[in-house]
PDB file of the backbone (N, CA, C, O) and the ligand in Angstrom, with CONECT records:
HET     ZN  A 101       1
ATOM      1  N   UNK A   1       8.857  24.677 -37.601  1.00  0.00           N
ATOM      2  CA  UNK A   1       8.901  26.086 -37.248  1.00  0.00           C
ATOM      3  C   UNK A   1       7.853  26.428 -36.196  1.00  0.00           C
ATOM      4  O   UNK A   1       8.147  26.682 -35.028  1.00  0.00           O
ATOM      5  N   UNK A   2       6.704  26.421 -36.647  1.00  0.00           N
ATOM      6  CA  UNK A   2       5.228  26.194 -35.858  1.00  0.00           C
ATOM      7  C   UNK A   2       5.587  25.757 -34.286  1.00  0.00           C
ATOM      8  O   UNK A   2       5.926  24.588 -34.102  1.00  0.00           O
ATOM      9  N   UNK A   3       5.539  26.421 -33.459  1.00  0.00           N
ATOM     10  CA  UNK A   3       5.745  24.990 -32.392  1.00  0.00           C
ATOM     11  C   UNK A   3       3.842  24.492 -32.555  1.00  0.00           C
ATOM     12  O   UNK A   3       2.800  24.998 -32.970  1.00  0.00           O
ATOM     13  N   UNK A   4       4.235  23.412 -32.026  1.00  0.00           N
ATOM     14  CA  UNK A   4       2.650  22.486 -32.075  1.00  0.00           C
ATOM     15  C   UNK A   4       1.882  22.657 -30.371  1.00  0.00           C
ATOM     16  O   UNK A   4       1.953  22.089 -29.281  1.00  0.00           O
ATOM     17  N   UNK A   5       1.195  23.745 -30.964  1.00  0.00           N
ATOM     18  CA  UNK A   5      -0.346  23.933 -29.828  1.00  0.00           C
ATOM     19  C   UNK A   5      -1.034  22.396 -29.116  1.00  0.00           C
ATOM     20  O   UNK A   5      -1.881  21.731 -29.713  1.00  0.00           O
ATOM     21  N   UNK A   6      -0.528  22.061 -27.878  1.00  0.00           N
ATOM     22  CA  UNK A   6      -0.819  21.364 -27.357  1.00  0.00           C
ATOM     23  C   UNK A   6      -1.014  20.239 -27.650  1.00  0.00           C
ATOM     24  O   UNK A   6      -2.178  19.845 -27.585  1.00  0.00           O
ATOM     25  N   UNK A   7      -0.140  19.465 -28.005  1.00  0.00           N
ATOM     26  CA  UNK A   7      -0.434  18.460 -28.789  1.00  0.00           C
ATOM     27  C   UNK A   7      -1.050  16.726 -28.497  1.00  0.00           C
ATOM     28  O   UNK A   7      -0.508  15.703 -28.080  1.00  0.00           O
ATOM     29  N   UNK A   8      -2.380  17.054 -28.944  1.00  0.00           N
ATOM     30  CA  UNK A   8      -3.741  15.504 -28.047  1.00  0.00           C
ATOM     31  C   UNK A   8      -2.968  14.650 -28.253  1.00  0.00           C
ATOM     32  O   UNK A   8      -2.289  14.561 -29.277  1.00  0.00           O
ATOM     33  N   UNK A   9      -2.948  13.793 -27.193  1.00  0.00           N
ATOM     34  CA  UNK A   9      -2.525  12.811 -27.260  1.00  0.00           C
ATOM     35  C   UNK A   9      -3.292  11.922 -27.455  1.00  0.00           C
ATOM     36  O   UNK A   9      -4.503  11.851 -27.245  1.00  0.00           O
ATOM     37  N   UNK A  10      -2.076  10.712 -28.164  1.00  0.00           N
ATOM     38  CA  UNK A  10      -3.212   9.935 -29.119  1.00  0.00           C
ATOM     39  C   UNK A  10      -3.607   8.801 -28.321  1.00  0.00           C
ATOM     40  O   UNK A  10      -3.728   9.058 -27.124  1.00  0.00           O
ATOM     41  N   UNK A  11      -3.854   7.541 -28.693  1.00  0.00           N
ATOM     42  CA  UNK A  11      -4.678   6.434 -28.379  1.00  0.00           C
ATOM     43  C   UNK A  11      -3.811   5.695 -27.377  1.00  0.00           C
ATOM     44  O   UNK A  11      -2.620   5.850 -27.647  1.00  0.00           O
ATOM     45  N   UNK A  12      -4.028   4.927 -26.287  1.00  0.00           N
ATOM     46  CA  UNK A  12      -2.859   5.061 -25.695  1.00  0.00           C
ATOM     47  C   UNK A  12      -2.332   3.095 -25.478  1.00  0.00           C
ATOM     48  O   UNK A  12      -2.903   2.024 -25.272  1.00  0.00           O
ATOM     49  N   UNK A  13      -0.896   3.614 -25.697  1.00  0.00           N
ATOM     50  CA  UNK A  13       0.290   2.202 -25.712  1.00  0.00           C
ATOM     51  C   UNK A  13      -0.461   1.434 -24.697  1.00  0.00           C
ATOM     52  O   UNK A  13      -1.054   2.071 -23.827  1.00  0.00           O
ATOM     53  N   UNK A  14      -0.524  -0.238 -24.701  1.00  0.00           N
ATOM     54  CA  UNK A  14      -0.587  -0.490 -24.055  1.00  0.00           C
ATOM     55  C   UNK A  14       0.382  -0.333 -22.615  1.00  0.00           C
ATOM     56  O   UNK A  14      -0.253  -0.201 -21.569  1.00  0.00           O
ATOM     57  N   UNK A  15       1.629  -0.342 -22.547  1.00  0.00           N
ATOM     58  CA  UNK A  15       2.247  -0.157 -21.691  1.00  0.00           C
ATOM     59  C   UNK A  15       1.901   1.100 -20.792  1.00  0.00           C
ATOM     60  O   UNK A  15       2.239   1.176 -19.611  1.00  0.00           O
ATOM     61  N   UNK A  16       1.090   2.220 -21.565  1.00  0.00           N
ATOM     62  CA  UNK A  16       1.008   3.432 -21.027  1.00  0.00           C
ATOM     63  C   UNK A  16      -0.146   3.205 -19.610  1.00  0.00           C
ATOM     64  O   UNK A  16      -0.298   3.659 -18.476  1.00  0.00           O
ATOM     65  N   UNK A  17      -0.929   1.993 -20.725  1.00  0.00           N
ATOM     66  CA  UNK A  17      -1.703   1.627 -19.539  1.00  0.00           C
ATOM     67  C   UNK A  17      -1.860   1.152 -18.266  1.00  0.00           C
ATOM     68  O   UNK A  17      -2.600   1.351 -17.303  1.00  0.00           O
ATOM     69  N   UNK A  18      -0.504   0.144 -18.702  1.00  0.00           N
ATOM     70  CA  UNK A  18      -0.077  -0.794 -17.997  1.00  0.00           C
ATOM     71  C   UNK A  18       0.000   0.371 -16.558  1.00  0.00           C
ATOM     72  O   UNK A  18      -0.777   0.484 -15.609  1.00  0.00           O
ATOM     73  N   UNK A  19       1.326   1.154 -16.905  1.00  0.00           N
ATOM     74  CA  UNK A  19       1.804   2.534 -15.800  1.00  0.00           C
ATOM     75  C   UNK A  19       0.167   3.105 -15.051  1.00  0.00           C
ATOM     76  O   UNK A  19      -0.008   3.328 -13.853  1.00  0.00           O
ATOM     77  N   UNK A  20      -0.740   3.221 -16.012  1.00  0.00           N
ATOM     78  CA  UNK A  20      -1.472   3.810 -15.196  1.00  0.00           C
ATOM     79  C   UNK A  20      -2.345   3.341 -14.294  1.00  0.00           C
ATOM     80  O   UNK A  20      -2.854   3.892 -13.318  1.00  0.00           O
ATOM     81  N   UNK A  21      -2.529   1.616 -14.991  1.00  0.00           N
ATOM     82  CA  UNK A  21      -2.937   0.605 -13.477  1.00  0.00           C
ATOM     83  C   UNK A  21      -2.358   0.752 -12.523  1.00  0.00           C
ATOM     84  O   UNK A  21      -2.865   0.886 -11.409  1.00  0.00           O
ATOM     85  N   UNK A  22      -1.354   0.754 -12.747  1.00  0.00           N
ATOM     86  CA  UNK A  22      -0.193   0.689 -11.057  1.00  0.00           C
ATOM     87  C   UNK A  22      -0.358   1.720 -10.402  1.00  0.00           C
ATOM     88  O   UNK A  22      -0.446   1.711  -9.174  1.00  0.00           O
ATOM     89  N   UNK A  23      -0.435   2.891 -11.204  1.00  0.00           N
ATOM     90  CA  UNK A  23      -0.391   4.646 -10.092  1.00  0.00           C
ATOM     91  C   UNK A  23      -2.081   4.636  -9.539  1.00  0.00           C
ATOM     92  O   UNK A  23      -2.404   5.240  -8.517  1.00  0.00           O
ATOM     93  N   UNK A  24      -2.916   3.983 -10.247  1.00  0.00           N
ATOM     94  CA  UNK A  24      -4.438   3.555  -9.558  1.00  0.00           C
ATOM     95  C   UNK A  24      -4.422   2.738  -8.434  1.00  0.00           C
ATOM     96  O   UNK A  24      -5.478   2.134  -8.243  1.00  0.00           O
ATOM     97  N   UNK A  25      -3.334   2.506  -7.462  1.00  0.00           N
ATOM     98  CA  UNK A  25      -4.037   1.497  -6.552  1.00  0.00           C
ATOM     99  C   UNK A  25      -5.601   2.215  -5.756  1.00  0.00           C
ATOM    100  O   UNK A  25      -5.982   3.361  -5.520  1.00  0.00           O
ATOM    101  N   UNK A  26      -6.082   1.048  -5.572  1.00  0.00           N
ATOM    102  CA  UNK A  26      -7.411   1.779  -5.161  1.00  0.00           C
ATOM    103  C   UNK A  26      -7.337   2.766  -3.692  1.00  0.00           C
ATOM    104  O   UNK A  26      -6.633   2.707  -2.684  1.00  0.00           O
ATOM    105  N   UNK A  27      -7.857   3.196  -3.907  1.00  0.00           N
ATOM    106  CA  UNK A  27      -7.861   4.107  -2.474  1.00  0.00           C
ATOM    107  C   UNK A  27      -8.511   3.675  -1.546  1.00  0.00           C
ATOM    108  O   UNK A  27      -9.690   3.322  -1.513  1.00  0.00           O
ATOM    109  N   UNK A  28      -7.416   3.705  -0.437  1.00  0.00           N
ATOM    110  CA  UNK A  28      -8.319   3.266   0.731  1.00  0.00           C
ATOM    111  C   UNK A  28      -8.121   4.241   1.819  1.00  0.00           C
ATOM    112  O   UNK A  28      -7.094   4.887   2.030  1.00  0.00           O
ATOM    113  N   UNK A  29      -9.777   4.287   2.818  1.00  0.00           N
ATOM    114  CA  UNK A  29      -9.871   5.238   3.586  1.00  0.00           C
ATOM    115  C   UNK A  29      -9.190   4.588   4.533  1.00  0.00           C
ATOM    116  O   UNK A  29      -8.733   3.446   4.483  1.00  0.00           O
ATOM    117  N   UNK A  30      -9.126   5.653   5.716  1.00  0.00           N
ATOM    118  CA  UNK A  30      -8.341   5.281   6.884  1.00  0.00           C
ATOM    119  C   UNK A  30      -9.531   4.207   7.781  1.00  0.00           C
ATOM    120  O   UNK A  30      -9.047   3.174   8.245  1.00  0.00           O
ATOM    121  N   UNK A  31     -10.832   4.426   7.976  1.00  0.00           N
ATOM    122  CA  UNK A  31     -11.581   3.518   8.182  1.00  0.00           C
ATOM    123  C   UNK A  31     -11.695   2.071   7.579  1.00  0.00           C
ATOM    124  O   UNK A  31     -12.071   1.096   8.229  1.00  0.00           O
ATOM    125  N   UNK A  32     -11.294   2.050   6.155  1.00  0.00           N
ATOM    126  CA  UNK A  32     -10.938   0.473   5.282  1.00  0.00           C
ATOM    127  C   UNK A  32      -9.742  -0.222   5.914  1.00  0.00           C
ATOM    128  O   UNK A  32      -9.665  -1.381   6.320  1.00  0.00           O
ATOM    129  N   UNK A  33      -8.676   0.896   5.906  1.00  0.00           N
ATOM    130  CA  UNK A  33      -7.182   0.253   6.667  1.00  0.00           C
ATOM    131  C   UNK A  33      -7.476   0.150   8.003  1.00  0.00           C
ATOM    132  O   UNK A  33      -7.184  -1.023   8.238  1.00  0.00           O
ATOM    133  N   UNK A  34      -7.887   0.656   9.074  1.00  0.00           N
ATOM    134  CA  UNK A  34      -8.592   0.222  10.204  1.00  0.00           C
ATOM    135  C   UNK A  34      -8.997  -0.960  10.264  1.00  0.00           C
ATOM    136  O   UNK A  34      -8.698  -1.574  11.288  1.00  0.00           O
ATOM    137  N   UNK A  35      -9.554  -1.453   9.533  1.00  0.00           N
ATOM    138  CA  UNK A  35     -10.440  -2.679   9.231  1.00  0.00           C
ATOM    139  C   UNK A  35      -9.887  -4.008   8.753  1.00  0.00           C
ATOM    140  O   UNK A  35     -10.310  -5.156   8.885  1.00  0.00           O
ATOM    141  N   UNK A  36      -8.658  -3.434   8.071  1.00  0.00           N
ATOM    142  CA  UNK A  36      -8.043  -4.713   7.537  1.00  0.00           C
ATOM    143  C   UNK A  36      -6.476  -4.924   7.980  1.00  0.00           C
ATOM    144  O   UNK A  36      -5.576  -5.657   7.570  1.00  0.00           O
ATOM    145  N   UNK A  37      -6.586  -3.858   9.089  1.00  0.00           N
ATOM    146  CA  UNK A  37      -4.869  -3.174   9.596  1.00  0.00           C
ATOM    147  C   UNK A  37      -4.316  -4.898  10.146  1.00  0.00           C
ATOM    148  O   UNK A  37      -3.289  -5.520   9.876  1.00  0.00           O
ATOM    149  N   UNK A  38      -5.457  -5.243  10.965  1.00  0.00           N
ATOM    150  CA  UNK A  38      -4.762  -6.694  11.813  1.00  0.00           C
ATOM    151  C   UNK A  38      -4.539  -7.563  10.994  1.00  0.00           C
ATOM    152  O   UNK A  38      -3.352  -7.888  11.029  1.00  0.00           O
ATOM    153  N   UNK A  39      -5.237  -8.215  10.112  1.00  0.00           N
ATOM    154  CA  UNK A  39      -4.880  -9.167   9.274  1.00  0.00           C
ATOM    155  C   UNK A  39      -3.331  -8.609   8.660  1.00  0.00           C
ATOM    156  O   UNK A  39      -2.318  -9.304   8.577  1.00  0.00           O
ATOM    157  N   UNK A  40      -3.488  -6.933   8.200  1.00  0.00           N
ATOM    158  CA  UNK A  40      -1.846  -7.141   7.611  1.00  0.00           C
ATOM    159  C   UNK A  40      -0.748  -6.924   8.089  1.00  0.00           C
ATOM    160  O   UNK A  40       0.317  -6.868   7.473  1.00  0.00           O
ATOM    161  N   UNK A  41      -0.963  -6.758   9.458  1.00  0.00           N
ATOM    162  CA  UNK A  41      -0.220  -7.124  10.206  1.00  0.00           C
ATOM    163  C   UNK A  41       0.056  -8.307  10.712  1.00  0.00           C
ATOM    164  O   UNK A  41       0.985  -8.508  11.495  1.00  0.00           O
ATOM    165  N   UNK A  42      -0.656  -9.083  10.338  1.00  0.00           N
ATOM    166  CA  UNK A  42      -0.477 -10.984  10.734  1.00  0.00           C
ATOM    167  C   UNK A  42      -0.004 -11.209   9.533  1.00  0.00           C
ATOM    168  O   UNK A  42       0.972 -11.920   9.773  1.00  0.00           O
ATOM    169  N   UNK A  43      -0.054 -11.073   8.435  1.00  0.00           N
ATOM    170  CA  UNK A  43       0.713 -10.798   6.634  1.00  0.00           C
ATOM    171  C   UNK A  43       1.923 -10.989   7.119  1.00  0.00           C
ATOM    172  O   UNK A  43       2.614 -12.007   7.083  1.00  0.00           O
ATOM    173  N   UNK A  44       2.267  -9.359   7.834  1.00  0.00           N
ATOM    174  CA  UNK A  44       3.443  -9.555   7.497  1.00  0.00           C
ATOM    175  C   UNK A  44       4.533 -10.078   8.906  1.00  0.00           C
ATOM    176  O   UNK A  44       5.752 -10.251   8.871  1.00  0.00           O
ATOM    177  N   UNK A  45       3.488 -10.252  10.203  1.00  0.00           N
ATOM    178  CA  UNK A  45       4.457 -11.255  10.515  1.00  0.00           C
ATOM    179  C   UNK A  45       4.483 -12.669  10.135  1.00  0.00           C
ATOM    180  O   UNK A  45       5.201 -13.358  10.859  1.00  0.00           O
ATOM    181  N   UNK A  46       4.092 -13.063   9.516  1.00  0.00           N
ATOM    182  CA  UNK A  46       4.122 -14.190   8.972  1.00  0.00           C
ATOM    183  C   UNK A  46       5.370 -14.217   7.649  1.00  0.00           C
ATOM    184  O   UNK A  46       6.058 -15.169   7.278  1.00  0.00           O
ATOM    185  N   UNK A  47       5.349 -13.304   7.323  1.00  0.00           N
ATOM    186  CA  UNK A  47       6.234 -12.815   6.147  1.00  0.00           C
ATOM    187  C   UNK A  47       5.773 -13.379   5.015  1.00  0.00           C
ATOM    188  O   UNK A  47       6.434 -13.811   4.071  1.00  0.00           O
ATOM    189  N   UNK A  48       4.285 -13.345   5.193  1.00  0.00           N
ATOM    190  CA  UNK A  48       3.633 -13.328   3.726  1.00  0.00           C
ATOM    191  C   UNK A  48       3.485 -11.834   3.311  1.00  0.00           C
ATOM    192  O   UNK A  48       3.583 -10.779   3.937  1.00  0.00           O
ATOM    193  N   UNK A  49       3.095 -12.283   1.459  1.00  0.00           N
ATOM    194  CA  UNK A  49       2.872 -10.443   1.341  1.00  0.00           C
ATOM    195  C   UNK A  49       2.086  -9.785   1.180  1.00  0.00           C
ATOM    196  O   UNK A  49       0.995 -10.020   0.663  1.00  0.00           O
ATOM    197  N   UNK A  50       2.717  -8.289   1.828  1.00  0.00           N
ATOM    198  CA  UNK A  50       1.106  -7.844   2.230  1.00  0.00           C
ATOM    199  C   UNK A  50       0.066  -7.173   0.975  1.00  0.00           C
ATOM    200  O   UNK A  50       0.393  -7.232  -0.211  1.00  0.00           O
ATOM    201  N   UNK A  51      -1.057  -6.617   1.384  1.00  0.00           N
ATOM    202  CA  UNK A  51      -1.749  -5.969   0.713  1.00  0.00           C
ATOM    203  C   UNK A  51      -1.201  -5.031   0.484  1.00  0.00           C
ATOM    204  O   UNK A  51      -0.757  -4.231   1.308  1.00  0.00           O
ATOM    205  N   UNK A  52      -1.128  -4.960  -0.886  1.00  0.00           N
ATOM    206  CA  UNK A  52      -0.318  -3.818  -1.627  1.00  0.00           C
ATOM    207  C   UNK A  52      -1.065  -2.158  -1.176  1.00  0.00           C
ATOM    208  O   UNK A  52      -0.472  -1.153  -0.786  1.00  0.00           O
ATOM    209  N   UNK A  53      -2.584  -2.369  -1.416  1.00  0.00           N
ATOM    210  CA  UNK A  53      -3.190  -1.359  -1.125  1.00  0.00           C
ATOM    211  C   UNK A  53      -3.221  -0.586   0.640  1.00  0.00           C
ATOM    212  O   UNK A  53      -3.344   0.596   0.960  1.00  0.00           O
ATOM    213  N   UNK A  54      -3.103  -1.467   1.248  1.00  0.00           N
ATOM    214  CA  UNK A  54      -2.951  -1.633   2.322  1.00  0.00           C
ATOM    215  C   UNK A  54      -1.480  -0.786   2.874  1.00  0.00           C
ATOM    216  O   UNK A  54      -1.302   0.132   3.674  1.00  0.00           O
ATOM    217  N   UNK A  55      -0.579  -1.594   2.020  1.00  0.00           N
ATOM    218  CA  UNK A  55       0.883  -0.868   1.954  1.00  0.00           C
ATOM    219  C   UNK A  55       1.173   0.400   1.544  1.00  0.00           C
ATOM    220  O   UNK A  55       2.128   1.126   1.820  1.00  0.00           O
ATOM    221  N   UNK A  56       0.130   0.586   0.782  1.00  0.00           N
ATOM    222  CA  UNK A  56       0.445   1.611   0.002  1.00  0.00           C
ATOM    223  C   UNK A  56      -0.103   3.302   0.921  1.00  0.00           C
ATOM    224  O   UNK A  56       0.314   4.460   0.886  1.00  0.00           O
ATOM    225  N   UNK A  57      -1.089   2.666   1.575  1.00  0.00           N
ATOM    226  CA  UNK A  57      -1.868   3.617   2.198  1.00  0.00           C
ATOM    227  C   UNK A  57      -1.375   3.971   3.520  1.00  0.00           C
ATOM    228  O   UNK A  57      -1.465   5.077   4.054  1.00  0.00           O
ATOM    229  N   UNK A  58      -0.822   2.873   4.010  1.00  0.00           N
ATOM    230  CA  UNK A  58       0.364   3.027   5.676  1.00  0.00           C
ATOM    231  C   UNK A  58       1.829   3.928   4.958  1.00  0.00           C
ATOM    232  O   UNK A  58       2.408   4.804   5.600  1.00  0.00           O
ATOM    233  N   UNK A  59       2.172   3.587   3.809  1.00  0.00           N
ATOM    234  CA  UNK A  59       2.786   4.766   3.263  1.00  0.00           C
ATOM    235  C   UNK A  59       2.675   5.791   3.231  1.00  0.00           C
ATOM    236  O   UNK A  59       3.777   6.328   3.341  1.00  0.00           O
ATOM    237  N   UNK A  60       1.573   6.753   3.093  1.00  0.00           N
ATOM    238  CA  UNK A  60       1.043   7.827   3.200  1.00  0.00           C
ATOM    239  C   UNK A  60       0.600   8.365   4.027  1.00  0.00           C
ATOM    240  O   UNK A  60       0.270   9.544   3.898  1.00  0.00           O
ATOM    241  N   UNK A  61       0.435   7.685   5.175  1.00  0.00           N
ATOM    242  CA  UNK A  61      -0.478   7.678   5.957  1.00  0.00           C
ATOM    243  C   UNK A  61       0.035   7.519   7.822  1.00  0.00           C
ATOM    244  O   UNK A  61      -0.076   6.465   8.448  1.00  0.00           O
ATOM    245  N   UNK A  62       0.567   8.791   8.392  1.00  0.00           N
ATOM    246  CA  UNK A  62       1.374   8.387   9.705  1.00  0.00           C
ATOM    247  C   UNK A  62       0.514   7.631  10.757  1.00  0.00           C
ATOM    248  O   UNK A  62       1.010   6.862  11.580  1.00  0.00           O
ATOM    249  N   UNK A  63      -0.935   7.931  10.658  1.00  0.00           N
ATOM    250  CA  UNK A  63      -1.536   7.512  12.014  1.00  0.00           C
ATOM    251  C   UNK A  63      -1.620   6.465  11.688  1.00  0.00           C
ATOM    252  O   UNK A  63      -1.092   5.713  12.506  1.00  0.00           O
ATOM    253  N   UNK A  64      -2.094   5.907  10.748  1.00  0.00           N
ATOM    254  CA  UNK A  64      -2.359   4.435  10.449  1.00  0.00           C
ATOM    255  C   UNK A  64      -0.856   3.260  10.295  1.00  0.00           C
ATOM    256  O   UNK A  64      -0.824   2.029  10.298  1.00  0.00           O
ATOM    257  N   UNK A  65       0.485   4.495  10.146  1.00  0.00           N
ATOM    258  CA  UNK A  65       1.517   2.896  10.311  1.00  0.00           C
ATOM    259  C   UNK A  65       1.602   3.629  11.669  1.00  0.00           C
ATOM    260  O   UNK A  65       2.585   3.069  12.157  1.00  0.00           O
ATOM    261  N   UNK A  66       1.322   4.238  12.288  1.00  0.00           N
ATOM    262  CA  UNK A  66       1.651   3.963  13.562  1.00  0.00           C
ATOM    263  C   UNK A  66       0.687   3.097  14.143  1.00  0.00           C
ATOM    264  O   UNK A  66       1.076   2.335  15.029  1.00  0.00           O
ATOM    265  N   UNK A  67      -0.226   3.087  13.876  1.00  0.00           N
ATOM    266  CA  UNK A  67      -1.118   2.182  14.171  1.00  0.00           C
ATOM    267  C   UNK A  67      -0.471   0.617  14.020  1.00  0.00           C
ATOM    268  O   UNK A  67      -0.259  -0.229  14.889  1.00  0.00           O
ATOM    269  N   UNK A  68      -0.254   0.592  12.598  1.00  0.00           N
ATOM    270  CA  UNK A  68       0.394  -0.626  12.221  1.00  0.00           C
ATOM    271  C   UNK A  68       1.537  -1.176  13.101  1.00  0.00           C
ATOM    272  O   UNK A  68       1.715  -2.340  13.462  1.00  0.00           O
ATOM    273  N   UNK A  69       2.311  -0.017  13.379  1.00  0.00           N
ATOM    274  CA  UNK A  69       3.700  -0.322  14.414  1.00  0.00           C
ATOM    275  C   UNK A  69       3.265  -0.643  15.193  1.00  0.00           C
ATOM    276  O   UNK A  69       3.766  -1.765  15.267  1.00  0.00           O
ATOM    277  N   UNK A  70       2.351  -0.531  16.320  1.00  0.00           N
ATOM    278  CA  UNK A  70       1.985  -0.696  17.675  1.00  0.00           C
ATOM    279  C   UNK A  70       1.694  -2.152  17.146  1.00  0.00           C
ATOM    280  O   UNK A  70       2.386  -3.123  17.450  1.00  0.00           O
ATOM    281  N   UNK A  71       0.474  -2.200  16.233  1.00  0.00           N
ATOM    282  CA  UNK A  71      -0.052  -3.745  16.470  1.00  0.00           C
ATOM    283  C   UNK A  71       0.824  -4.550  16.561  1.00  0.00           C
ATOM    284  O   UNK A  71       0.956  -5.381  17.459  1.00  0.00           O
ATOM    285  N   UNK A  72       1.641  -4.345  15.455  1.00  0.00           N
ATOM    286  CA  UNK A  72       3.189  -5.463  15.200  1.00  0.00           C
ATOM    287  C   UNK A  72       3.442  -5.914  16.362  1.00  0.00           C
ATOM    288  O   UNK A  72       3.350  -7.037  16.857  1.00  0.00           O
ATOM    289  N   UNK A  73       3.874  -4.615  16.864  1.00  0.00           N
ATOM    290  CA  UNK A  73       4.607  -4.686  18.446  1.00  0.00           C
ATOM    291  C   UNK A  73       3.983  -5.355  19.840  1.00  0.00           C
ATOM    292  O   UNK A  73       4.444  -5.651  20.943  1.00  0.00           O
ATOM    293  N   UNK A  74       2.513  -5.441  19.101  1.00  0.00           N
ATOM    294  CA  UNK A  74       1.606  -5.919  20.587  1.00  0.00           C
ATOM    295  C   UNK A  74       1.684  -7.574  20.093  1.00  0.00           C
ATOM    296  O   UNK A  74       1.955  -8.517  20.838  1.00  0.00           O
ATOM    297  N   UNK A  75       1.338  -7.655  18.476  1.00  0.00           N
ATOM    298  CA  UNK A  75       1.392  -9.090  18.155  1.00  0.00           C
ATOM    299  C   UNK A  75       2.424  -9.929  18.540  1.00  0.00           C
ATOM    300  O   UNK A  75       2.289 -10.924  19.252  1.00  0.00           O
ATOM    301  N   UNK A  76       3.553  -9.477  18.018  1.00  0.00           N
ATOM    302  CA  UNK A  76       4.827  -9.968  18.132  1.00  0.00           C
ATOM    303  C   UNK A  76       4.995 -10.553  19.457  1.00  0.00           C
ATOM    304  O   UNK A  76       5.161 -11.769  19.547  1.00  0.00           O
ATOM    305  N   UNK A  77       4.965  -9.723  20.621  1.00  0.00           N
ATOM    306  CA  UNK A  77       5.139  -9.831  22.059  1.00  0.00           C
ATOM    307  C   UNK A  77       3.856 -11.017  22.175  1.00  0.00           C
ATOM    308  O   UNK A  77       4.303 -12.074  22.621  1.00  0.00           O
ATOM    309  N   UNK A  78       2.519 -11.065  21.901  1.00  0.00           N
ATOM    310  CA  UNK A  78       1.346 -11.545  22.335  1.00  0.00           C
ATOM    311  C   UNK A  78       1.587 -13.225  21.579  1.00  0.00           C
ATOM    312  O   UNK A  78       1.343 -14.339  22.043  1.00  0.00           O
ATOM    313  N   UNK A  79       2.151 -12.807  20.269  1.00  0.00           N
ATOM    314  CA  UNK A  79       2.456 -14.621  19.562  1.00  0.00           C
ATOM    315  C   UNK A  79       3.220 -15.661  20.142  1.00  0.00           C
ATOM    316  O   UNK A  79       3.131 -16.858  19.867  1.00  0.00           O
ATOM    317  N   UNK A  80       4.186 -14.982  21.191  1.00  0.00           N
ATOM    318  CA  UNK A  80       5.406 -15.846  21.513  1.00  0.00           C
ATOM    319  C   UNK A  80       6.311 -16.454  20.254  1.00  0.00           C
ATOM    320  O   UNK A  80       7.237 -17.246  20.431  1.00  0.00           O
ATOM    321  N   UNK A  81       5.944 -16.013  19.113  1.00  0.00           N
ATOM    322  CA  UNK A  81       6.695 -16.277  17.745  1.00  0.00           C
ATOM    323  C   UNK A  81       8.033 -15.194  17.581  1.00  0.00           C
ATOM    324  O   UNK A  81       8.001 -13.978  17.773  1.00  0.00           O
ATOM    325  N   UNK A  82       9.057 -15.918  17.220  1.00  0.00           N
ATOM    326  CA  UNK A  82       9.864 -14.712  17.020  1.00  0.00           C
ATOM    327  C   UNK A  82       9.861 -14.165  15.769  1.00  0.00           C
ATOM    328  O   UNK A  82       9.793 -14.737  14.681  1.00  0.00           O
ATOM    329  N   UNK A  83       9.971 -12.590  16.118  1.00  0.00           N
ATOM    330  CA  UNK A  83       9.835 -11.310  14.874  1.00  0.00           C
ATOM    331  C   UNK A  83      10.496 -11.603  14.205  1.00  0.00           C
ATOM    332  O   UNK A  83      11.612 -11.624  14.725  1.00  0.00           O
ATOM    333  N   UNK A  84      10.517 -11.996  12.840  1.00  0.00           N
ATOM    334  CA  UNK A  84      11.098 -11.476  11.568  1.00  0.00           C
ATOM    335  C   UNK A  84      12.116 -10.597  11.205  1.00  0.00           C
ATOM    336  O   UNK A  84      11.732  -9.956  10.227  1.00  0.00           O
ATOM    337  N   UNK A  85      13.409 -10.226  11.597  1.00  0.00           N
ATOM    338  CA  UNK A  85      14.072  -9.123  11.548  1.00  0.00           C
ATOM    339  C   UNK A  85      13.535  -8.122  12.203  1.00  0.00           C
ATOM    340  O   UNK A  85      12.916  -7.241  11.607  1.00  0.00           O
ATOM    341  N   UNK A  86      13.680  -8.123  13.349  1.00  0.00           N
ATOM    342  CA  UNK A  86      13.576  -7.646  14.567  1.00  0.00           C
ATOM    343  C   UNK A  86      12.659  -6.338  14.383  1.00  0.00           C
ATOM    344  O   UNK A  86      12.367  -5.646  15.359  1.00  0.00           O
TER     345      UNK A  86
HETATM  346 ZN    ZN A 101      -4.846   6.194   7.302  1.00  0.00          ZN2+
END
């Protein structure tokens, strides 16, 4: 009948945890991704995989995948390797 006043939540599932590692990737500033932009861009032309955090933050983040796009685009041309799915 009662509805229940806010109800604490209790001790938490491991799985709950699990979810909340993943929504924690660490944050990175645009100065960190600056810093580590070339290497993941050599990641991923190589078609190794990239830094998740890294990924995660060019996700969010327009100046920095544009950033990322250009490098690609300068690497790609500068490797004489051919691009990966174009
Ligand atoms: Zn950024």
């Amino acid at each position: 009948m009662n509805p229940q006043p806010a109800a604490r939540p209790g001790p938490l599932q491991p799985d709950a945890v699990d979810a909340l590692l993943l929504d924690t990737t660490p944050y990175l500033s645009c100065e960190e991704c600056f810093e580590r932009i070339d290497g993941h861009v050599e990641a991923l032309l190589r078609n190794d995989p990239p830094d998740p955090a890294l990924d995660r933050h060019l996700q969010g983040c327009a100046a920095c995948d544009e950033e990322a796009r250009s490098l690609a685009a300068l690497l790609s041309e500068d490797g004489a390797r051919p691009t990966p799915a174009g």
